[in-house]
RODO-2510 file (C-alpha; in nm, 4 decimals, decimal comma):
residues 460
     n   res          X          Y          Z
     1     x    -1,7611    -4,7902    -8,2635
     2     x    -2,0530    -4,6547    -8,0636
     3     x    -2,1869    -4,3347    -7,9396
     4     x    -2,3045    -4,2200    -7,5406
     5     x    -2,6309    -4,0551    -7,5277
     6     x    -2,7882    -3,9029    -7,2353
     7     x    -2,8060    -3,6086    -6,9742
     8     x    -2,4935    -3,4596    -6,9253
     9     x    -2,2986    -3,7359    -7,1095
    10     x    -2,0652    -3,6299    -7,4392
    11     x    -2,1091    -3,8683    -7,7521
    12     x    -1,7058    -3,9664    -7,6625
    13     x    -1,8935    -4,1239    -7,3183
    14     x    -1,7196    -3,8164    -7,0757
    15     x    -1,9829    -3,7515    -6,8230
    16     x    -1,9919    -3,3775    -6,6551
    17     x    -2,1279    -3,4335    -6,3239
    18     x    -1,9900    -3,0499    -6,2277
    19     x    -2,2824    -2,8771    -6,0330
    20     x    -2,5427    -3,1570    -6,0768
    21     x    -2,7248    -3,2696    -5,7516
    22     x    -2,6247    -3,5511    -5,5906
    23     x    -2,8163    -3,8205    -5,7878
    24     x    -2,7957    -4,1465    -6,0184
    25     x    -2,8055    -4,0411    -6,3638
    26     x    -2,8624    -4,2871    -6,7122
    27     x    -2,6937    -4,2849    -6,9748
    28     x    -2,7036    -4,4788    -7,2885
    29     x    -2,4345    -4,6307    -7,5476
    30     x    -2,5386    -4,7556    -7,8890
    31     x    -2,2889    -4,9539    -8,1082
    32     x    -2,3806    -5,0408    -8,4870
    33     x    -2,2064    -5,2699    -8,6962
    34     x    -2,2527    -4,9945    -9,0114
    35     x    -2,4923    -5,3204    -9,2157
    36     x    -2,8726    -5,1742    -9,0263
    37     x    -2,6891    -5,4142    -8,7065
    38     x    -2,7137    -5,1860    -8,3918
    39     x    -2,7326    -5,2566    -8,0214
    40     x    -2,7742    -5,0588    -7,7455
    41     x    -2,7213    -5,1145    -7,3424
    42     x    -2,7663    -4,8263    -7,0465
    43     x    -2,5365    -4,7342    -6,7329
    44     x    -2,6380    -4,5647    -6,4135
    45     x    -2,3662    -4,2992    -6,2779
    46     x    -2,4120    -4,2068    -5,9017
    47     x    -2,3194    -3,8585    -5,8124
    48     x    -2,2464    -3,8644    -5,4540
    49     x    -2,3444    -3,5501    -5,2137
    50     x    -2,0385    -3,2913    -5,1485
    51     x    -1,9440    -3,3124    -4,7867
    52     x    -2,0974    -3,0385    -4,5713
    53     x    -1,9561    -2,9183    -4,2240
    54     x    -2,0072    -2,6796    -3,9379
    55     x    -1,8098    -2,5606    -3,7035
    56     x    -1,6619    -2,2899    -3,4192
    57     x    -1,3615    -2,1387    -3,2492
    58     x    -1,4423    -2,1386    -2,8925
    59     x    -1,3566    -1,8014    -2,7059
    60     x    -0,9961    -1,8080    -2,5720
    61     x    -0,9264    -1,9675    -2,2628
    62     x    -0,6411    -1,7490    -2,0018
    63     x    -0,2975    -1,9261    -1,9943
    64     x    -0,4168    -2,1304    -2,3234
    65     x    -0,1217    -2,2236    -2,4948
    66     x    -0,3649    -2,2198    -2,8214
    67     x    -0,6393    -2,1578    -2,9931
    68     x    -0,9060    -2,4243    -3,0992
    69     x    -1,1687    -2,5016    -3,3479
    70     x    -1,4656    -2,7357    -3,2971
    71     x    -1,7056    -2,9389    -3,5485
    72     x    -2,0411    -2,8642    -3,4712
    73     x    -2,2184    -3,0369    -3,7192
    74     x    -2,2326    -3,5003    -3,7953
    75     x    -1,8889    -3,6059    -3,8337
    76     x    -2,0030    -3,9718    -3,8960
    77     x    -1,8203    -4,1168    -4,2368
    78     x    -1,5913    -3,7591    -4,2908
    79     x    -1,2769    -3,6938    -4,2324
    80     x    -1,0921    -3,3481    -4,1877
    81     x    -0,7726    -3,1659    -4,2932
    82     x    -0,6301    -2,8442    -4,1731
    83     x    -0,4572    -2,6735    -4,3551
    84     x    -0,1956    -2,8923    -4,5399
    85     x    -0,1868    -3,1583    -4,3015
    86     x    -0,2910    -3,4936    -4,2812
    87     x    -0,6490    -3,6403    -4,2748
    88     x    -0,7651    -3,7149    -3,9219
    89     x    -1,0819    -3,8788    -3,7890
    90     x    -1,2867    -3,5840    -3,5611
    91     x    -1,2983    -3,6508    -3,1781
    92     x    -1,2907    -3,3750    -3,0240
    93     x    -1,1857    -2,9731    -3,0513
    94     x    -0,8633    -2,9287    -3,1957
    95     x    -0,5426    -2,6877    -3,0934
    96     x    -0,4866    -2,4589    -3,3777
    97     x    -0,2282    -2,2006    -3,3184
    98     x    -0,2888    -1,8380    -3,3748
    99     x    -0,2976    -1,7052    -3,6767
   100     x    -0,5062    -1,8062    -4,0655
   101     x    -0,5558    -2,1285    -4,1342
   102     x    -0,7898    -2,3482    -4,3737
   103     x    -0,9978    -2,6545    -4,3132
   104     x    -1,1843    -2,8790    -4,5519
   105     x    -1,3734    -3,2744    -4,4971
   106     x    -1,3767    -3,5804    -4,7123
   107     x    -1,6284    -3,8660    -4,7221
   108     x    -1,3818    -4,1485    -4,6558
   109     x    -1,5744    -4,3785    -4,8725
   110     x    -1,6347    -4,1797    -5,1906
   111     x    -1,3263    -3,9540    -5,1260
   112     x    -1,5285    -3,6732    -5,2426
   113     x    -1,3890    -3,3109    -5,0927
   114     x    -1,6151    -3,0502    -4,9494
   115     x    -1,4851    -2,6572    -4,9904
   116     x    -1,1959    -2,5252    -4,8444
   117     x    -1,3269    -2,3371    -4,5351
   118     x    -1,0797    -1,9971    -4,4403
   119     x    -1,0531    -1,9439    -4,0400
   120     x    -0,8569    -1,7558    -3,8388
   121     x    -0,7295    -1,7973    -3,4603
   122     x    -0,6986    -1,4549    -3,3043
   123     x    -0,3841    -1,3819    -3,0670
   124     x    -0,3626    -1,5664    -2,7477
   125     x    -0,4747    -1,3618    -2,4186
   126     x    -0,2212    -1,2144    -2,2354
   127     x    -0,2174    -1,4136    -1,8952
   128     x     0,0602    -1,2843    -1,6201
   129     x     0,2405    -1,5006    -1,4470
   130     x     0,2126    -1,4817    -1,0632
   131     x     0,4169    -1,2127    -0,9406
   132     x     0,7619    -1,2020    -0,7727
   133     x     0,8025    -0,9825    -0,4926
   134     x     1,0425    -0,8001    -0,2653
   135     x     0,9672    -0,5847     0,0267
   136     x     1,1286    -0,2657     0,2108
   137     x     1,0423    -0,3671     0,5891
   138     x     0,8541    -0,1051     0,7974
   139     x     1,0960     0,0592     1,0357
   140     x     1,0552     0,2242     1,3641
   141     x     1,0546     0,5781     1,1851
   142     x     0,7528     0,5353     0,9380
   143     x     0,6124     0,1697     1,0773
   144     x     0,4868     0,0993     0,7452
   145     x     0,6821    -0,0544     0,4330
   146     x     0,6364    -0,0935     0,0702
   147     x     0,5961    -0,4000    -0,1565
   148     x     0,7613    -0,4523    -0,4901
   149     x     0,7146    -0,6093    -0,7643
   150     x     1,0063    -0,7354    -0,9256
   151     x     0,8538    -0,9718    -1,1971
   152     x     0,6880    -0,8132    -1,4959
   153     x     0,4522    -0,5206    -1,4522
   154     x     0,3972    -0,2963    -1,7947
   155     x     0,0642    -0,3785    -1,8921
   156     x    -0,0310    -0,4985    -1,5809
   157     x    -0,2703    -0,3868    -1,2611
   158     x    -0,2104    -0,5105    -0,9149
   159     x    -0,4184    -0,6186    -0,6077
   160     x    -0,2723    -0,5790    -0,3151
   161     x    -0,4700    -0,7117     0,0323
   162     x    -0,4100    -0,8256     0,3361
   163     x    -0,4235    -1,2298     0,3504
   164     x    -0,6591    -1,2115     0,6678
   165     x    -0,9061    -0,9307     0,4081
   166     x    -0,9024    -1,1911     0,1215
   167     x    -1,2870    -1,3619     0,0635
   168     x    -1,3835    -1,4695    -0,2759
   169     x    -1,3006    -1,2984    -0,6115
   170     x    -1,0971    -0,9890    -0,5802
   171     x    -1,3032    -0,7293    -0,7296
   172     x    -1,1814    -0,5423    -1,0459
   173     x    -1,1390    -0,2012    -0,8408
   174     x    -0,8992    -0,3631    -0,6427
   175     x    -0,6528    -0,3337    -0,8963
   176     x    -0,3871    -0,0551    -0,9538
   177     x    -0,1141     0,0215    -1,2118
   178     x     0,2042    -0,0156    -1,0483
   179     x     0,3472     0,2896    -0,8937
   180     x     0,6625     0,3985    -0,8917
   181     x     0,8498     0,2811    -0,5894
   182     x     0,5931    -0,0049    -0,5286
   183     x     0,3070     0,0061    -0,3114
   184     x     0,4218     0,1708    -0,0129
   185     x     0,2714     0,3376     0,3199
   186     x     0,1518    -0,0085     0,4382
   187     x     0,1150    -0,1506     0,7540
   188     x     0,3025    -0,4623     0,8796
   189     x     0,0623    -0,8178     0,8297
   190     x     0,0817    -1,0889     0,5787
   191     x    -0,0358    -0,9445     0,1657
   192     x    -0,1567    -1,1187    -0,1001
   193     x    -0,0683    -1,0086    -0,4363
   194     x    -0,2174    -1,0615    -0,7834
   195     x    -0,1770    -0,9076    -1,1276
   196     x    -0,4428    -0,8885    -1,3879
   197     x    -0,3894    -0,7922    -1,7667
   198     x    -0,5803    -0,6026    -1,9871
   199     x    -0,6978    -0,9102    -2,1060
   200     x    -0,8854    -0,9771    -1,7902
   201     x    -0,6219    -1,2639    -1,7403
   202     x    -0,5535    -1,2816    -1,3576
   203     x    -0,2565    -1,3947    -1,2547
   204     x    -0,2310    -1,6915    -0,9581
   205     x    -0,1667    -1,5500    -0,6021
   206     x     0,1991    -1,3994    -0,4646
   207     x     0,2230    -1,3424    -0,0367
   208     x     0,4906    -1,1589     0,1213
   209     x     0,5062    -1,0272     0,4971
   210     x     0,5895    -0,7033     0,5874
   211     x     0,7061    -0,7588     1,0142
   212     x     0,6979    -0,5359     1,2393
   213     x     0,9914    -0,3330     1,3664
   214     x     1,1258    -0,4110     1,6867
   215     x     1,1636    -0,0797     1,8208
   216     x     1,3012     0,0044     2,1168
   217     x     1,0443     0,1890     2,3827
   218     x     1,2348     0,5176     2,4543
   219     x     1,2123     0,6935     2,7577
   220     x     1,2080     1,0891     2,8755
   221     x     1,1146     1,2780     3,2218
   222     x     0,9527     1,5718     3,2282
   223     x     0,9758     1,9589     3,2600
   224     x     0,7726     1,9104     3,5852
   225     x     0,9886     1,6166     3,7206
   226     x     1,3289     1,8048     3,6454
   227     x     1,1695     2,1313     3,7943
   228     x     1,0748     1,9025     4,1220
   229     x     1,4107     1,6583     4,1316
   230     x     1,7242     1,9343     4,1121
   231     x     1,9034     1,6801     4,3158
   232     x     1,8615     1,3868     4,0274
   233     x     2,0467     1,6401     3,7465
   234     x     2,3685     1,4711     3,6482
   235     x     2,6759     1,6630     3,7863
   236     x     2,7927     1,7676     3,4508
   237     x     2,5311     2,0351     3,4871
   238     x     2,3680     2,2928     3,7712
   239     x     2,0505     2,4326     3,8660
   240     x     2,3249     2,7619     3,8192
   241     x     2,4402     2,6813     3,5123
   242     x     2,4092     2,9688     3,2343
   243     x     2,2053     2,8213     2,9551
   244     x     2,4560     3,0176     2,7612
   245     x     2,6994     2,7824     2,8560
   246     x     2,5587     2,4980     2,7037
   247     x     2,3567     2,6351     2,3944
   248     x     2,4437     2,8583     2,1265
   249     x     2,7208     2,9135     1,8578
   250     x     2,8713     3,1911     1,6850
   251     x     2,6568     3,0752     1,3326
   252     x     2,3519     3,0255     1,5698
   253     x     2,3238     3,2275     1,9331
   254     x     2,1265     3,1883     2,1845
   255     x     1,7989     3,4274     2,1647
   256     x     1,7859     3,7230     2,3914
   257     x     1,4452     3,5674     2,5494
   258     x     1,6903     3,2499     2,6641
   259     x     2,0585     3,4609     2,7337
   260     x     2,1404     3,5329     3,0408
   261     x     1,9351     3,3059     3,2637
   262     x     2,0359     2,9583     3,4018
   263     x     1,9084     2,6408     3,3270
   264     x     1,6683     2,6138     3,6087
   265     x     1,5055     2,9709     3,5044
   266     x     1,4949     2,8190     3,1399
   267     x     1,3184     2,5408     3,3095
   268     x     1,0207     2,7350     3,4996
   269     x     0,9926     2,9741     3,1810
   270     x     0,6545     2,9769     3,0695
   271     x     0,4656     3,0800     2,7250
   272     x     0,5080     2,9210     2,3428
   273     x     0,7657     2,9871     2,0973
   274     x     1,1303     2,9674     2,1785
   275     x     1,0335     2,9947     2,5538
   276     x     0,8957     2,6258     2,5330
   277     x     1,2218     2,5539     2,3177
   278     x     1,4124     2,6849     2,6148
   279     x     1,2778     2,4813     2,8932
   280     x     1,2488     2,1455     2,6612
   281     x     1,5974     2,1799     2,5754
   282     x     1,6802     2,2135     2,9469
   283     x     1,4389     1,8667     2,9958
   284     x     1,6175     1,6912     2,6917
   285     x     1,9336     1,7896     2,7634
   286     x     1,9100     1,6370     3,1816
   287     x     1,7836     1,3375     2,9622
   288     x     2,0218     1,2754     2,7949
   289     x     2,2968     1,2980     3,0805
   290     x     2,1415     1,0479     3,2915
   291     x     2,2225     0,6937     3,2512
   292     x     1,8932     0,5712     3,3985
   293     x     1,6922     0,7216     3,1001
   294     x     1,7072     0,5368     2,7939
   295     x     1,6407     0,8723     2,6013
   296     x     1,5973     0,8757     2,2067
   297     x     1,8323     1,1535     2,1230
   298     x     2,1297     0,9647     2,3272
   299     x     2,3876     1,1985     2,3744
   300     x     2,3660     1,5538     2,5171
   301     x     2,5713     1,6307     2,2307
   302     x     2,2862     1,5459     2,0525
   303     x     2,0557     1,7945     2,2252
   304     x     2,2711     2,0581     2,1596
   305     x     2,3582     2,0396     1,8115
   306     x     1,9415     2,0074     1,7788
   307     x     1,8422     2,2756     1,9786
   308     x     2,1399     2,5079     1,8607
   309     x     2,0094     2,4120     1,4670
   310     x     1,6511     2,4936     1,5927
   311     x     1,6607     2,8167     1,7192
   312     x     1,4994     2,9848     1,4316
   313     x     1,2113     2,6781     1,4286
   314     x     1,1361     2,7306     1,8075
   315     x     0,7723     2,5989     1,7735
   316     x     0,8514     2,2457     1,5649
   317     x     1,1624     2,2117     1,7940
   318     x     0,9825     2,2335     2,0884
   319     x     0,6932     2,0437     2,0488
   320     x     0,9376     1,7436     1,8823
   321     x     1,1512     1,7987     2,2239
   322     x     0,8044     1,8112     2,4443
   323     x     0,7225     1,4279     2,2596
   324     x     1,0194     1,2899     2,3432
   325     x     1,0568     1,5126     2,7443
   326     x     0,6707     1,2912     2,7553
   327     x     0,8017     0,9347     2,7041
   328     x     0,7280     0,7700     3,0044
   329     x     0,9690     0,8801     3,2748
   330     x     1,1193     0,5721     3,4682
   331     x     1,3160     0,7682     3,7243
   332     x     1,2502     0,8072     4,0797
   333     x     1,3607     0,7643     4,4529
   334     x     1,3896     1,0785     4,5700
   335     x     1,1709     1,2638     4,7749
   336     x     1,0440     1,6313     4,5423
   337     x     1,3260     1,9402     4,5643
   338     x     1,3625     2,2255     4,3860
   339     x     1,6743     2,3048     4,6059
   340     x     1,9742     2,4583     4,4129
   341     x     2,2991     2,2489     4,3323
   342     x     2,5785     2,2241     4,5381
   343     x     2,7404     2,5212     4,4674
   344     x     2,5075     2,7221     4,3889
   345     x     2,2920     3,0072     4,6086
   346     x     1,8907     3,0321     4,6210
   347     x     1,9154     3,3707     4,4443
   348     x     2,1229     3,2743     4,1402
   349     x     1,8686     2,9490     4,0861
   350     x     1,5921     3,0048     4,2240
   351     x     1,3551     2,8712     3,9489
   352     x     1,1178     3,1184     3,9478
   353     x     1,1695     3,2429     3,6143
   354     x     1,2426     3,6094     3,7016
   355     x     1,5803     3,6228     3,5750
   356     x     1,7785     3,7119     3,8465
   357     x     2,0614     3,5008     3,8970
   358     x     2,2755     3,7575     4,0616
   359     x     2,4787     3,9041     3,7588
   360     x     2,2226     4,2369     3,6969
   361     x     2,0320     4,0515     3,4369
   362     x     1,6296     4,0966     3,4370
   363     x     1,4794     3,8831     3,1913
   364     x     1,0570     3,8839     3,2351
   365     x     0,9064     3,5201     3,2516
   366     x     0,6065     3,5924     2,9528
   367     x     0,3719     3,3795     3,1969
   368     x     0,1400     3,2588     2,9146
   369     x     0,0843     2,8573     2,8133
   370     x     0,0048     2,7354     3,1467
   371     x    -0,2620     2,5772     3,2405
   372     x    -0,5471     2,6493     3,5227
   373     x    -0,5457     2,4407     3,8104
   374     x    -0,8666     2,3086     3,7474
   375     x    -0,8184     2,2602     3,3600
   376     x    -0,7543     1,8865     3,2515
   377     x    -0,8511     1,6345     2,9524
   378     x    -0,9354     1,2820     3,0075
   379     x    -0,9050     0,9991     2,7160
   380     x    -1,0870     0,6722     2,6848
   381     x    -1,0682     0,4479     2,6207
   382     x    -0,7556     0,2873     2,8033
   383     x    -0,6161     0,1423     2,5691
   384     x    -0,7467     0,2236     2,1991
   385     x    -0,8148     0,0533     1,9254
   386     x    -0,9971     0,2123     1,6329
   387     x    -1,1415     0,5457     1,8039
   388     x    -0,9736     0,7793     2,1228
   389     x    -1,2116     0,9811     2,3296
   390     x    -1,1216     1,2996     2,4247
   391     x    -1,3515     1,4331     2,7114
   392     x    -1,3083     1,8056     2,8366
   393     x    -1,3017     1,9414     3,1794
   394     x    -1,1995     2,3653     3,1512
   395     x    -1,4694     2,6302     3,2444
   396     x    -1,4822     2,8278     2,8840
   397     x    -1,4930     2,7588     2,5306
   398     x    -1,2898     2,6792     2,2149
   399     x    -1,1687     2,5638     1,9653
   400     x    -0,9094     2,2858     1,9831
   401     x    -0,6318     2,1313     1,6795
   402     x    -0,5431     1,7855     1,8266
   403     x    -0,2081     1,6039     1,7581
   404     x    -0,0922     1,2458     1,7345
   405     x     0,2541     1,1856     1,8001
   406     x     0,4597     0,8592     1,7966
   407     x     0,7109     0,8259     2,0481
   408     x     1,0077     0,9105     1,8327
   409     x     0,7956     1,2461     1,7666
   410     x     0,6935     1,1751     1,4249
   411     x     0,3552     1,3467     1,3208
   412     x     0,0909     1,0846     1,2442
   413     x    -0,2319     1,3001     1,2065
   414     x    -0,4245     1,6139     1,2999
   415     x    -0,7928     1,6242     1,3781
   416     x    -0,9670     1,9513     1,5117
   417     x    -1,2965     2,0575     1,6993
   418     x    -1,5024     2,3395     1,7401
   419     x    -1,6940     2,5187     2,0447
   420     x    -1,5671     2,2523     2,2753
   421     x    -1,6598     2,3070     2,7094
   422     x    -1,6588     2,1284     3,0097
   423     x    -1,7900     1,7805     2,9295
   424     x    -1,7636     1,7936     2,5041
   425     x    -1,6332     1,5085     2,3853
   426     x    -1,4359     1,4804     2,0849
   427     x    -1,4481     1,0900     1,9286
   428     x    -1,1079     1,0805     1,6725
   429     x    -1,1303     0,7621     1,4247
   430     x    -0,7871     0,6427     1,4153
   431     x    -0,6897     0,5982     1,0237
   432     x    -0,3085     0,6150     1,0641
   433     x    -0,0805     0,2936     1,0626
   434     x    -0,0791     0,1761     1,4143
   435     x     0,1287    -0,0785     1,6026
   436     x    -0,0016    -0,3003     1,8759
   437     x     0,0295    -0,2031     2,2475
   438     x     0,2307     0,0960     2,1712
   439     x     0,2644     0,3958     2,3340
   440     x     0,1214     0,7671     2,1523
   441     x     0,1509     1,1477     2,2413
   442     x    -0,1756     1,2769     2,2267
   443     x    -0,1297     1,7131     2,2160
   444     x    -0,4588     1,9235     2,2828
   445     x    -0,4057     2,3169     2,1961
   446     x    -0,7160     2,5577     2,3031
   447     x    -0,6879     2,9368     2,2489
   448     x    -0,5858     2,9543     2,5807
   449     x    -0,3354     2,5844     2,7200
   450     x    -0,2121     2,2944     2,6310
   451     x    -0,2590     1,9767     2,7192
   452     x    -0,0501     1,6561     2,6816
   453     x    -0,1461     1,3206     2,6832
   454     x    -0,0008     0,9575     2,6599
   455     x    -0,2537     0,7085     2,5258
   456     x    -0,1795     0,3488     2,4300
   457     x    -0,3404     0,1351     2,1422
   458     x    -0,4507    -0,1824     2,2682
   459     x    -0,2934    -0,5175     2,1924
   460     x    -0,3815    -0,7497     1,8563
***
């Protein structure tokens, strides 16, 4: 037998080629026959190179199903293994799902295996699907309505905007946690929705339509057209009529100021408080007993129970009364009187407030509230859209606190002014929720009258 000789070759002929460069190495074998007869021929072993690799996990895409990993570096002659699975040919990124994994390449001549490269695909982004919504409608009491979300929303913000506002990217301040309730206190129009996670993941876009209400355009005459039209009260009540005899309970009586007098001295009382309750319950209640009023509170019924309940709220209840008495009065024919009913004498209804209606009663008309003959407000412009002019025309000066009204007397804003006289103007931004050609009560209060308007917003 012979022996091996050489670098990294064992006399046996094993040859170590653990950590040697890739290379071709000689190595000798020598036989002798044992007699001085020897031989001796060389080999050349090729180490081949270790495959080498690159590569990257691209950032996470939103709605990726998974994550990826891409070869960066030649792929030409290797082939690659993940994990445990089979050896593949690289064209392209590869899907990996989340979580630790291993990859490794082979030269697919030699076979020789490069390291076993540890990589690890983080969690996928959390990307929300597009919303599902529902919607409480406005109505004619609030005119605005709320959306909801009835899909998914922990962990999630929310744009909400008007289809006709929507241009571009919405921008991240847009979005909102979801409040409870949904997003209410919005006006009628077509909304787009989205939903964005604290990923940054935006979700595609939802649209639901809040409609306006259909609401019916009440009606009301009055103080001044009652006063001026005795002959136009329905016959289930007189100019003679105690307003005790119509108001009050035993829970809730009629106030001294208002006991005593009839309904036409109620009428002609002047001054704030429960006097201005008095005379627009009087207005309300001739309302509501006429059929050719279309008046909100539709029953006198109605009037009563409210006006007996309000008593002890005399200024709410009278200015809610005074919205509705302002409506938009649709009555007419008759030529002015202030004449009693049948029935009933000049001195028992004589309208003048003084309290005598001929049963030894004296009941003082307070006098105050009214305004000066040559004391009036004039708005602009006719009709509104996004600001209401209020011009002055009294000969002093005052403050003022200005109300909006709808027409079923719900309070939409307050705005105020100082040192207002003859020829101020006040400009008011509207900024409340406000339907299209619709009718408003506009209420002025100076330290001294008040003054009330109708104004009208103009159509879309």
């Amino acid at each position: 037998g012979g022996t091996w000789s050489g670098m990294y070759v064992s006399a046996s002929g094993l040859f170590d080629a653990d950590g040697l460069a890739a290379d071709d190495y000689t190595v000798t074998y020598t036989y002798s026959d044992g007699n001085g007869c020897e031989n001796s021929d060389t080999a050349v072993v090729t180490v081949h190179p270790t495959p080498e690799f690159s590569y990257v996990m691209p950032p996470l895409d939103c709605f990726a199903e998974a994550g990826s990993i891409g070869i960066t570096s030649n792929t030409e002659g290797l082939e690659f293994r993940i994990d445990d699975g089979p050896w593949f040919t690289y064209t392209g990124t590869i899907d990996v799902a989340p979580g630790p994994h291993t990859i490794m390449a082979r030269d697919a001549v030699t076979l020789c295996v490069s390291d076993e490269e540890d990589f690890i695909i983080p969690p996928l982004l959390d990307s929300p699907l597009t919303p599902t919504l529902d919607a409480v409608q406005p109505t004619c009491e609030t005119l605005t309505g709320t959306i909801l979300v009835t899909s998914r929303t922990e962990g999630l913000e929310f744009a909400v905007v008007l289809s006709t506002d929507l241009n571009g990217e919405i921008p991240d301040e847009s979005y909102l946690p979801y409040p409870s309730g949904g997003f209410s206190g919005l006006a009628p129009g077509q909304y787009a929705v989205f939903a964005m996670s604290a990923d940054g993941c935006q979700s595609g876009m939802a649209t639901i339509s809040l409609i306006e209400p259909e609401c019916p355009e009440f009606e009301g005459c009055t103080l001044g057209y009652w006063k001026n039209h005795t002959d136009r009260w329905c016959d289930a009540y007189q100019t003679c009529t105690e307003y005790d005899e119509v108001f009050g309970t035993e829970e809730n009586p009629v106030p001294d100021e208002l006991s005593g007098l009839t309904l036409l001295e109620v009428l002609n009382l002047g001054g704030g408080g429960i006097y201005n309750l008095g005379r627009q319950s009087v207005a309300a209640l001739l309302n509501a007993c006429t059929e050719q009023v279309y008046f909100e509170l539709e029953t006198t019924d109605d009037v009563i129970a409210y006006v007996n309940d309000n008593f002890g709220n005399a200024s709410d209840a009278g200015a809610y009364l005074d919205m509705l008495n302002n409506a938009g009065c649709t009555m007419g024919g008759s030529r002015a009187t202030s004449a009693p009913s049948d029935g009933c004498d000049d001195e028992a209804s004589n309208g003048n407030g003084n309290g005598n209606n001929g049963r030894g009663n004296d009941k003082p008309n307070p006098g105050k509230g009214k305004k000066a003959d040559n004391s009036e407000i004039n708005t602009f412009p006719v009709p509104f859209k996004e600001t209401v002019n209020i011009q002055y025309d009294f000969d002093y000066t005052s403050d003022v606190t200005i109300e909006i009204f709808n027409m079923r007397g719900n309070h939409l804003r307050t705005y105020t002014d100082r040192n207002v006289t003859k020829g101020s103007v006040t400009q008011l931004q509207v900024d409340f929720a406000m339907k299209a050609n619709q009718m408003y009560i506009l209420k002025v209060k100076t330290d001294r009258e008040t003054f009330v308007e109708q104004i009208v917003s103009s159509k879309k």
